[in-house]
C-alpha positions as CSV (number, residue, x, y, z in Angstrom):
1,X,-67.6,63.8,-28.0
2,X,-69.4,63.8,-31.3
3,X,-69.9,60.8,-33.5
4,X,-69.9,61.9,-37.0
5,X,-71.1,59.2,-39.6
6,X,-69.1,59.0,-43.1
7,X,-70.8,58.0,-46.4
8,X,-68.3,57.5,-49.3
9,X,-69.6,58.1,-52.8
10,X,-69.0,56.5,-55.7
11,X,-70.9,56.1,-59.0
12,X,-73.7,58.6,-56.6
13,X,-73.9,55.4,-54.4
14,X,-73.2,54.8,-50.6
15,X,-69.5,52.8,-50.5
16,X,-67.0,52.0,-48.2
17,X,-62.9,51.1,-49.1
18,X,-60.7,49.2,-47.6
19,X,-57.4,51.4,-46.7
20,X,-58.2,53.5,-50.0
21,X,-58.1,50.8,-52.3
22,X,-60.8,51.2,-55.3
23,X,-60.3,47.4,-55.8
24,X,-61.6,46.8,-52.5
25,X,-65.1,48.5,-52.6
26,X,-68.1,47.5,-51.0
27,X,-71.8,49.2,-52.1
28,X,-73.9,49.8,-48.7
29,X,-76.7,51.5,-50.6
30,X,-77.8,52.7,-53.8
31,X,-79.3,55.9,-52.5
32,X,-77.3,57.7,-49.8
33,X,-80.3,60.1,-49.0
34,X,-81.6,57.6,-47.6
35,X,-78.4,56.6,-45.5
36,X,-78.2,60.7,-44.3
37,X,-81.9,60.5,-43.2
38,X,-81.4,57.4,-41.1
39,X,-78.4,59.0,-39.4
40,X,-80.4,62.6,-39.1
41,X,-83.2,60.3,-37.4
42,X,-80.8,58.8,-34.8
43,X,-80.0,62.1,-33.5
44,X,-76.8,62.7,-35.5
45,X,-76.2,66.0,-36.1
46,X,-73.0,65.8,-38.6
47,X,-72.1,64.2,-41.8
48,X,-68.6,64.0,-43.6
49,X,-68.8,63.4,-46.9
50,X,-66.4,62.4,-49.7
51,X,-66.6,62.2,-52.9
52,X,-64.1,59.4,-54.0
53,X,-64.5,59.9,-57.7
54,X,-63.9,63.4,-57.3
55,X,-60.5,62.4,-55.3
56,X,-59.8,60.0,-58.3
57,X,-60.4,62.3,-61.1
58,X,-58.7,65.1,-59.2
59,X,-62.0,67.6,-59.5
60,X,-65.5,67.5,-57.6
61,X,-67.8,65.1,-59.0
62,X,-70.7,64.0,-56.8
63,X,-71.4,67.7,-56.1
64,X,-75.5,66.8,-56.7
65,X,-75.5,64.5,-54.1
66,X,-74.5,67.0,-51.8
67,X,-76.9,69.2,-52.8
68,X,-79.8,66.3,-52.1
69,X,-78.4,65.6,-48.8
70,X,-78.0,69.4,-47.9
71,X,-81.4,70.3,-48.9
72,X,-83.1,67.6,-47.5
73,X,-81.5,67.1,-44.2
74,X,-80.2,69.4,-41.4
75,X,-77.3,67.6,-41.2
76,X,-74.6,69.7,-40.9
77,X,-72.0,68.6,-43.6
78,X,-68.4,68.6,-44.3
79,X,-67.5,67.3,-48.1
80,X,-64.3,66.3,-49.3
81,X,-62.4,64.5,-52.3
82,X,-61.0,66.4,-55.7
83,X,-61.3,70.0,-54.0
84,X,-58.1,71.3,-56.0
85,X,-59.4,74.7,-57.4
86,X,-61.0,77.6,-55.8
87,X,-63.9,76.9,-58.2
88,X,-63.6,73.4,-56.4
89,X,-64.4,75.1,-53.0
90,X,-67.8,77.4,-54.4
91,X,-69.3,74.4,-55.6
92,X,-68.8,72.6,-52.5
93,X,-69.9,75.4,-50.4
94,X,-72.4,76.6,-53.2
95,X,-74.0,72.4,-53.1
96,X,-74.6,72.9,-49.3
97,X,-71.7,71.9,-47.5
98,X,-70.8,73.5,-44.3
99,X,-66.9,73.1,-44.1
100,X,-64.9,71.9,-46.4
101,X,-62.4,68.7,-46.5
102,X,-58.6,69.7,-47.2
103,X,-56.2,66.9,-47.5
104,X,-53.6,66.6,-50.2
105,X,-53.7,70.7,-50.7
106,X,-52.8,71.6,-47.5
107,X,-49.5,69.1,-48.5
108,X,-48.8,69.9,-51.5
109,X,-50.0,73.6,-52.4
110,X,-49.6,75.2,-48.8
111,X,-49.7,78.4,-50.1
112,X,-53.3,78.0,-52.0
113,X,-54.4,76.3,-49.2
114,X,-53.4,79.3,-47.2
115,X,-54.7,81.7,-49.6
116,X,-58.5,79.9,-49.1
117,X,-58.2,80.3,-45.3
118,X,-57.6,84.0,-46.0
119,X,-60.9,84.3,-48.6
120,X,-63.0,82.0,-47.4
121,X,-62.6,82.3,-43.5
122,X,-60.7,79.1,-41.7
123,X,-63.7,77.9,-39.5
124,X,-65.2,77.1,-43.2
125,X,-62.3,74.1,-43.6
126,X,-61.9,70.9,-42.4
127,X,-58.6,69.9,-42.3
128,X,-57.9,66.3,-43.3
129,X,-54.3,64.2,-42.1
130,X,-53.4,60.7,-44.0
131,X,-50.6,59.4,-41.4
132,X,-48.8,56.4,-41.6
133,X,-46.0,56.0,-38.7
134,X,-46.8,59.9,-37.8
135,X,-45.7,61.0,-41.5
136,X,-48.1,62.4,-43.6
137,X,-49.2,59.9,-46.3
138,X,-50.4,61.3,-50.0
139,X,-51.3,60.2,-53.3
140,X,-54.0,57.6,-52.0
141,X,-51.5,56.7,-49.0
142,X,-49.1,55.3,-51.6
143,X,-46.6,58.1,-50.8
144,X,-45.2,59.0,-47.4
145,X,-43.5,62.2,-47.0
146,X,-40.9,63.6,-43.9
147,X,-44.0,65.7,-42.8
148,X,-44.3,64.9,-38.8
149,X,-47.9,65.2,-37.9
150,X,-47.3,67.6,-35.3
151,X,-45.4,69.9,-37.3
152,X,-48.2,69.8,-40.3
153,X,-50.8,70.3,-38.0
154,X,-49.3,73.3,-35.7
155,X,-48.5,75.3,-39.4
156,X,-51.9,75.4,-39.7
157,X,-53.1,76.0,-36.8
158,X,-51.1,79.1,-36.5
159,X,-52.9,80.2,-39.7
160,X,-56.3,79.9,-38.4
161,X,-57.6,76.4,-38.6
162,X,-59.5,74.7,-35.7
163,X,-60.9,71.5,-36.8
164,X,-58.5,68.6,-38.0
165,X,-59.4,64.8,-38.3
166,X,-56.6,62.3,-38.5
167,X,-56.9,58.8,-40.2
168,X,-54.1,56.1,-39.5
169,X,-54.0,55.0,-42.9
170,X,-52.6,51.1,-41.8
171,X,-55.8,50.8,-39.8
172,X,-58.6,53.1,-42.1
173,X,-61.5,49.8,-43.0
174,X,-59.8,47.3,-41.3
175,X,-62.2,47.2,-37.7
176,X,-59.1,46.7,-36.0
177,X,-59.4,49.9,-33.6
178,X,-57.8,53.3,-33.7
179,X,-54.6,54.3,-32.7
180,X,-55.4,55.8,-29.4
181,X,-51.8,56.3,-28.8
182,X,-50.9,58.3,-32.0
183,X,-54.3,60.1,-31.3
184,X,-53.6,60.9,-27.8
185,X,-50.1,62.7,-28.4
186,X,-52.4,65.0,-30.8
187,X,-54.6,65.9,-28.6
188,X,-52.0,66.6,-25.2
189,X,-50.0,68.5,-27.9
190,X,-52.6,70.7,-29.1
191,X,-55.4,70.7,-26.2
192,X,-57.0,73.8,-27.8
193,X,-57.9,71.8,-31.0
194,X,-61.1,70.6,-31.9
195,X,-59.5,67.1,-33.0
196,X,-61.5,64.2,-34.8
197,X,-59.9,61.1,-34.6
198,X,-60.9,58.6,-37.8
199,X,-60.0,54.6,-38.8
200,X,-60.1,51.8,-37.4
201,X,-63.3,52.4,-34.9
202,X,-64.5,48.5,-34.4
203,X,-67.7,49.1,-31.8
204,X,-68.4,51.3,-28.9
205,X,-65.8,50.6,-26.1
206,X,-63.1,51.9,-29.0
207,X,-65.3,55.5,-29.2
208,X,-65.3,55.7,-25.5
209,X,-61.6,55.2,-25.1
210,X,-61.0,57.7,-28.1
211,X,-64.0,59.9,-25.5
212,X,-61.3,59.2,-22.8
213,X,-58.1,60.8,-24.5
214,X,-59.8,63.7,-25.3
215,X,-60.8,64.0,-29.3
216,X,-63.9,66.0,-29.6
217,X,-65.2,63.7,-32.0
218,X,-65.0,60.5,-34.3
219,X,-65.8,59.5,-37.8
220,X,-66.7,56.2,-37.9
221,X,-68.0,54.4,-41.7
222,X,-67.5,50.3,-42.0
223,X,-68.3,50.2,-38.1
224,X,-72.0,51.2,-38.9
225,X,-71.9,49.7,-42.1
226,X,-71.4,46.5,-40.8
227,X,-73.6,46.5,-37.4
228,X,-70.6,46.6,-35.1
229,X,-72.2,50.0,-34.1
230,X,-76.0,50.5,-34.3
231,X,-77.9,53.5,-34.4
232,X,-79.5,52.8,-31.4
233,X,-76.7,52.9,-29.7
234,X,-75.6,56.2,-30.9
235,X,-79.1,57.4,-30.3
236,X,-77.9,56.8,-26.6
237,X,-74.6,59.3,-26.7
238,X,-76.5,61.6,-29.0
């Protein structure tokens, strides 16, 4: 399983939110090259990175510090927040990014989302799931919708993609561990899916467990941030 390190941006500085609220932000570093060089150095070989002002304003923002980190790293790296236009998607891919991060799209535009499958290719996306209580959560998880999580994510499959994270929203920055159950029904449902399980990661013995059930990888942010998981120890899985 593949640990994949997140670095939220805000203001073109390293932050982390507690369960998506802006009031609740904590600055981890001023310079997030330097964050994406520490993680190259321990071995890491992904990155997912979102632009939070870009999800607030609705359009890409921090598309320069994707370039910095693409150009002077190897790190291979998904970007998501405010992708709502097809010119959205070139500058992501255009700045460096490898994949990029769908979320609210894929809810609420299906058929554009669709249409960027189709032009762009689907291994280039990242499909990104806000759940609460297996409903797909919007609008900075203040909105829940009918949308089962199984159903949401077998539509797209059957349209190409391969790659989908998932991210409890009542756990996402609170250190309080995943939801290995919800994660687990994912996974035996769609065994074929390269599924990346995300929130809630508290230390080690939770990405093991997550190992267990089958996700192919994890994104794990405050965890780090905090020193419940040290990059030595990922060095060791890596």
């Amino acid at each position: 399983m593949e640990i994949i390190p997140a670095i939220d941006i805000i203001d073109g500085k390293c932050v982390r939110l507690t369960q998506g609220d802006y009031s609740q932000k904590k600055i981890y570093n001023e310079h997030p090259l330097e964050v994406a060089m520490a993680f190259e150095d321990a071995g890491l070989r992904r990155l997912h990175l979102v632009d939070l002002d870009g999800a607030k304003a609705g359009k890409v923002k921090n598309w320069k510090v994707l370039e910095a980190l693409a150009g002077k790293t190897s790190l291979v790296i998904d970007f998501g927040g405010g992708i709502k236009t097809a010119a959205d998607v070139d500058i992501v891919f255009n700045s460096g990014a490898v994949l990029a991060t769908v979320g609210s799209i894929a809810v609420k535009d299906g058929a554009l989302f669709v249409h960027w499958l189709e032009q762009y290719g689907a291994d280039r996306f990242l499909l990104g799931a806000d759940v609460k209580d297996e409903k797909i959560a919007v609008s900075g998880w203040l909105e829940t919708t009918d949308r089962w999580i199984y159903d949401f994510i077998e539509e797209y499959i059957e349209k190409g993609v391969r790659q989908v994270f998932c991210t409890d929203v009542s756990k996402d920055g609170l250190l309080q561990g995943p939801s290995i159950d919800l994660y687990k029904n994912i996974v035996d449902k769609f065994p074929d899916l390269h599924f990346i399980a995300s929130g809630g990661v508290s230390g080690m013995d939770d990405v093991r467990r997550l190992a267990e059930i089958g996700c192919k990888g994890v994104i794990i942010g405050k965890a780090i941030y905090e020193g419940l998981i040290t990059l030595n120890e990922i060095s060791e899985l890596c």
